[in-house]
C-alpha positions as CSV (number, residue, x, y, z in Angstrom):
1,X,91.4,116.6,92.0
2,X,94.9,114.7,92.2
3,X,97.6,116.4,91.2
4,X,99.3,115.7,88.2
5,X,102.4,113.1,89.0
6,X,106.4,114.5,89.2
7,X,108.3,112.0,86.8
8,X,111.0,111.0,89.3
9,X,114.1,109.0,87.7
10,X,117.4,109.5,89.5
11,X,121.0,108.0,88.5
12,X,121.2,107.2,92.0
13,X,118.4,107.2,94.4
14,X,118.3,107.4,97.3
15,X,116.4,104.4,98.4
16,X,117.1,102.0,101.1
17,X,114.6,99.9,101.7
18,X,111.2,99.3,100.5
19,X,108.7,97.5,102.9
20,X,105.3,95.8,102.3
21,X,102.6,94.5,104.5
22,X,99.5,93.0,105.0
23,X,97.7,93.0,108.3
24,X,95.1,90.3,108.6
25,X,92.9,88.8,111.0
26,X,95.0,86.8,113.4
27,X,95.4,83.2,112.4
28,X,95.6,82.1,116.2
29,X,95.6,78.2,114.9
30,X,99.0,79.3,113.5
31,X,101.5,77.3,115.6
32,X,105.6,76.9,115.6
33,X,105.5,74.1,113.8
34,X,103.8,75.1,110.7
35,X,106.3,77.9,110.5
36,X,108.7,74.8,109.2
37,X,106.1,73.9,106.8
38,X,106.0,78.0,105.1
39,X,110.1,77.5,105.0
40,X,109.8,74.7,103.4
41,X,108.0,76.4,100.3
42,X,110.0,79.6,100.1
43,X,113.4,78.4,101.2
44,X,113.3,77.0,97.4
45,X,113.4,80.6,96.6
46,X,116.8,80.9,98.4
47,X,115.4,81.7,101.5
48,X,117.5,79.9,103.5
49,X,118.1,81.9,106.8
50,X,115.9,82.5,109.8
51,X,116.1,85.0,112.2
52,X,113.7,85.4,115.1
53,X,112.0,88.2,116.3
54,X,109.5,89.7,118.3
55,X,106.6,90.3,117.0
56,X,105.1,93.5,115.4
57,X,102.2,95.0,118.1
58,X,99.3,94.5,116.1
59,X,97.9,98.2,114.8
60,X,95.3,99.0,112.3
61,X,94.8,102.7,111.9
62,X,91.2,104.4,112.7
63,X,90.9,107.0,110.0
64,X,87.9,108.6,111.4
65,X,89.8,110.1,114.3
66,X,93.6,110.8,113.7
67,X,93.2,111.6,117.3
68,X,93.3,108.2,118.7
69,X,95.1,106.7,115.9
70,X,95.8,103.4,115.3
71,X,93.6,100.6,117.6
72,X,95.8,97.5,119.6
73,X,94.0,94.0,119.0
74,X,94.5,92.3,122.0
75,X,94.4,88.5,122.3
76,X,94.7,85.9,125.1
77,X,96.8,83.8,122.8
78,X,100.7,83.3,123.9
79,X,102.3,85.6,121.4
80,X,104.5,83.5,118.5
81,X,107.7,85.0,117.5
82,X,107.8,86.9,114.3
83,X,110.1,84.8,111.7
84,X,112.4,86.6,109.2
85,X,113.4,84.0,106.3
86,X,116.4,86.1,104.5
87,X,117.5,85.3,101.1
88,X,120.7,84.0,100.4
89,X,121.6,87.5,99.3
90,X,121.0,88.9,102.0
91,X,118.8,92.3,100.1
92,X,115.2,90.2,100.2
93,X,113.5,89.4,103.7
94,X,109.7,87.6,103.9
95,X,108.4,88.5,107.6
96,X,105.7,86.1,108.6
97,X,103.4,86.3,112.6
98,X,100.1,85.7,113.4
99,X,98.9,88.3,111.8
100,X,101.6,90.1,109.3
101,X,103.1,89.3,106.0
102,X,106.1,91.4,105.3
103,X,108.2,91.5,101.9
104,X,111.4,94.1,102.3
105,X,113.9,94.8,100.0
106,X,117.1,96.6,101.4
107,X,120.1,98.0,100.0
108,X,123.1,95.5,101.4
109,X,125.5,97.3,99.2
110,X,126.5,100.7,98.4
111,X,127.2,100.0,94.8
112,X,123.4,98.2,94.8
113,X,120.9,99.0,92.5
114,X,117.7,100.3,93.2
115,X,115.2,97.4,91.5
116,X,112.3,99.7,91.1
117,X,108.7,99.3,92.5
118,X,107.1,97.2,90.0
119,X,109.9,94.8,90.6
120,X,109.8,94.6,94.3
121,X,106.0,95.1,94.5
122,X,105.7,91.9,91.8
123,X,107.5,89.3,94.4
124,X,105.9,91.0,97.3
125,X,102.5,89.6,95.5
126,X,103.5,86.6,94.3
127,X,105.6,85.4,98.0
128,X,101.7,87.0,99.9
129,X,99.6,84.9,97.4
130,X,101.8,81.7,98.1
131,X,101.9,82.7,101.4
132,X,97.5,82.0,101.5
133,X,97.5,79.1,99.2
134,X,100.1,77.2,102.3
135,X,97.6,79.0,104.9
136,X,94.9,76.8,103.2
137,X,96.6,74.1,102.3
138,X,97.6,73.9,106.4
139,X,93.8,74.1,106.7
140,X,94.6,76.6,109.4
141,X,92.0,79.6,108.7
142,X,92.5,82.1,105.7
143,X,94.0,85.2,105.3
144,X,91.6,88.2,105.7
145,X,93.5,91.4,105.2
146,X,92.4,94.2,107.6
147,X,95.5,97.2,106.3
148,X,97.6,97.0,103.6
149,X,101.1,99.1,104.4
150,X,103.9,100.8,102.2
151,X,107.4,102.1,102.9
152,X,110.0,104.1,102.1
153,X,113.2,104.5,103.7
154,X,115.5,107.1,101.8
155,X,119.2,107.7,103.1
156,X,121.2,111.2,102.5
157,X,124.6,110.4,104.1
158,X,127.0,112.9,105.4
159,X,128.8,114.8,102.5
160,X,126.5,114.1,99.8
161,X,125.3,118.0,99.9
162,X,125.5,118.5,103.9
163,X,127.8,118.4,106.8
164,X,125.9,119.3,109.9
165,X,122.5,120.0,111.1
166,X,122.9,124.1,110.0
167,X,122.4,122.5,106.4
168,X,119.4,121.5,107.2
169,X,117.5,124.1,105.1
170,X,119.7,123.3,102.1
171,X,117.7,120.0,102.0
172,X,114.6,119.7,103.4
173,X,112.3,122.8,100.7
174,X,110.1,123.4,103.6
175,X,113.1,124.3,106.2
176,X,114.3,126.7,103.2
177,X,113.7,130.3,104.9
178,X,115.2,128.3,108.3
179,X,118.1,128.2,106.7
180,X,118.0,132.5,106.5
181,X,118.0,132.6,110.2
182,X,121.7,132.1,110.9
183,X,121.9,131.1,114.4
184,X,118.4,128.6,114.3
185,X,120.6,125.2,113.4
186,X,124.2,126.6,114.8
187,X,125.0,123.5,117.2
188,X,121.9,121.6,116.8
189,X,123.4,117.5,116.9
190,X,120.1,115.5,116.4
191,X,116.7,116.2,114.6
192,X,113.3,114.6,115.1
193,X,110.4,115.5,112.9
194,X,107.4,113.4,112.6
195,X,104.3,114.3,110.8
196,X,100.8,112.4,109.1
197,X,98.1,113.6,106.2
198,X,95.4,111.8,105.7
199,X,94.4,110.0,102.3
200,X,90.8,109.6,102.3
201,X,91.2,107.7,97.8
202,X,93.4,105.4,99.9
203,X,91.0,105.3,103.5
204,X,94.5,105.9,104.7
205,X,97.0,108.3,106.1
206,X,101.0,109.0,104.9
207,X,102.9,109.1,107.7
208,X,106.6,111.0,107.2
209,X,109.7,110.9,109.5
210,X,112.8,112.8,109.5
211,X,115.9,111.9,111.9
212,X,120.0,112.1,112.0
213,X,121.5,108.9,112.8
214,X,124.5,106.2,112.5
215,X,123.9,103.6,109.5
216,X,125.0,100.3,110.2
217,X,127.1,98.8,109.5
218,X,128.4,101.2,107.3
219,X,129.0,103.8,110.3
220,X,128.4,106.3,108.4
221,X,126.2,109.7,109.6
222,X,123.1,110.1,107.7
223,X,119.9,112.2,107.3
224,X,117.1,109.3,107.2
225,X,113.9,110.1,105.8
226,X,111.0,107.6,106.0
227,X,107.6,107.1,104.2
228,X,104.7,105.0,105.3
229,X,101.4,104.8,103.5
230,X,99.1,103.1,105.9
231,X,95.4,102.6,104.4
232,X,93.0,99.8,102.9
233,X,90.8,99.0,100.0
234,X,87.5,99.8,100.7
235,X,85.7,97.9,97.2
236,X,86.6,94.8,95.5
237,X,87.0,97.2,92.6
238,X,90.0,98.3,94.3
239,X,91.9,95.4,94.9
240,X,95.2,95.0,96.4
241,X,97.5,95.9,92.9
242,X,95.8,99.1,92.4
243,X,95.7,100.1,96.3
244,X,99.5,99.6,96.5
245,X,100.5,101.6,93.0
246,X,98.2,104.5,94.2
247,X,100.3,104.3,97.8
248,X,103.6,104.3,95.8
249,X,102.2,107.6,94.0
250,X,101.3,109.4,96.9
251,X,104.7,109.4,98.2
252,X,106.8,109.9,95.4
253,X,104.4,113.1,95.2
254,X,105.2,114.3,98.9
255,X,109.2,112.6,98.2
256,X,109.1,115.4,95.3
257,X,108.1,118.1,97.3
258,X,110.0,117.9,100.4
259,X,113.3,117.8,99.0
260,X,115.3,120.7,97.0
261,X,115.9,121.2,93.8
262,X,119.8,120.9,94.7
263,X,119.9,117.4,96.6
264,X,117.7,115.9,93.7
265,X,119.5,117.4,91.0
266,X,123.3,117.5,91.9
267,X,123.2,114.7,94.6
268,X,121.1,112.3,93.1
269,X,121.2,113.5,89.6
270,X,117.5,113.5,88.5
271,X,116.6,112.8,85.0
């Protein structure tokens, strides 16, 4: 039985980035040149930056054995460079390979408002299904998702309710009784925690990171904690929409558990 969703409205959340994907077969007929053409139709949008960069290792999870996790496709095909087109503002980013289409939104400033999901996750599905109507029109395959993927990226910056790694238990609920053991975080300068569940609803798995780093360019310290729902539809009766919602859901449910009372209420004043 699912468990019954936290209502989560802050003043100021903590999000950074949200990030979208689909993976899909590989279009290997997808050539440089017809990367001009895809421009062409979103640069209209104010797309009008490129970036190059290399492109994302093709992994689709294998749920059945968390074990071996996710499988490499493999391809005798030169790889083709993986092409950001940035919007004019800098906060919206389409990501586009051979077999990827990525929609992030970031947080470029620190007075920036947090757009909400259905926002971000309503140009994400427009910019995707554009994205196959020009894959058609090209007349260079189709686009025949294999893993859909969700992510959060949350930032808690230095001062906003910690100052080193001893506070550690002040922020993260289920370092709590850590944070009774006075001499567990004394000195401790970097944290790495990784950790997965799996989602059998979503055929998927949540996959949760915590690390201390520098955030560019703002240079400032900050306690980064990131979210990625990796999973697919397995019925037409579950189609992309409904998969992605259900994603948000399941990490706003493990977002409300992992942090204290204190950072969500005083820090970033939950409603």
């Amino acid at each position: 039985m699912a468990t019954p969703h936290k209502k989560l409205d802050f003043a100021k959340p903590p999000v950074d980035e949200v990030v979208l994907s689909v993976v899909f077969e590989p279009l290997y007929s997808l050539f440089a040149p017809y990367l001009g053409e895809i421009w062409r139709e979103f640069k209209q949008d104010g797309f009008v930056h490129l970036l190059e960069q290399p492109p994302v290792p093709s992994a689709v999870e294998q749920y059945s054995n968390p074990v071996q996790g996710a499988q490499l496709q493999i391809s005798n095909i030169p790889d083709l460079a993986r092409i950001w087109f940035i919007h004019e503002d800098e906060n919206k980013i389409i990501q586009v390979q051979r077999d990827r289409f990525t929609f992030n939104w970031r947080k470029t400033e620190e007075q920036q408002q947090y757009l909400g999901f259905s926002s971000i996750f309503g140009k994400f599905e427009e910019f995707y299904n554009r994205f196959g109507l020009i894959i058609k029109d090209l007349q260079i395959g189709s686009v025949n998702p294999l893993q859909y993927e969700l992510t959060y990226i949350d930032q808690l910056f230095q001062g906003d309710g910690w100052n080193t790694l001893d506070d550690l238990g002040q922020i993260y609920a289920m370092l709590v009784d850590s944070q009774k053991l006075n001499s567990f975080w004394d000195g401790a300068d970097y944290v790495s925690w990784r950790t997965s569940f799996p989602v059998a609803d979503l055929h998927g798995r949540l996959h949760l990171s915590i690390s201390n780093r520098i955030k560019m360019p703002e240079q400032k310290q900050t306690l980064q904690t990131e979210f990625t729902m990796y999973g697919f539809s397995e019925s037409a009766e579950s189609p992309m929409p409904v998969w992605f919602k259900s994603a948000r859901d399941r990490i706003r449910e493990k977002f409300a558990s992992i942090f204290t009372e204190k950072i969500q209420t005083e820090i970033w004043e939950r409603r």
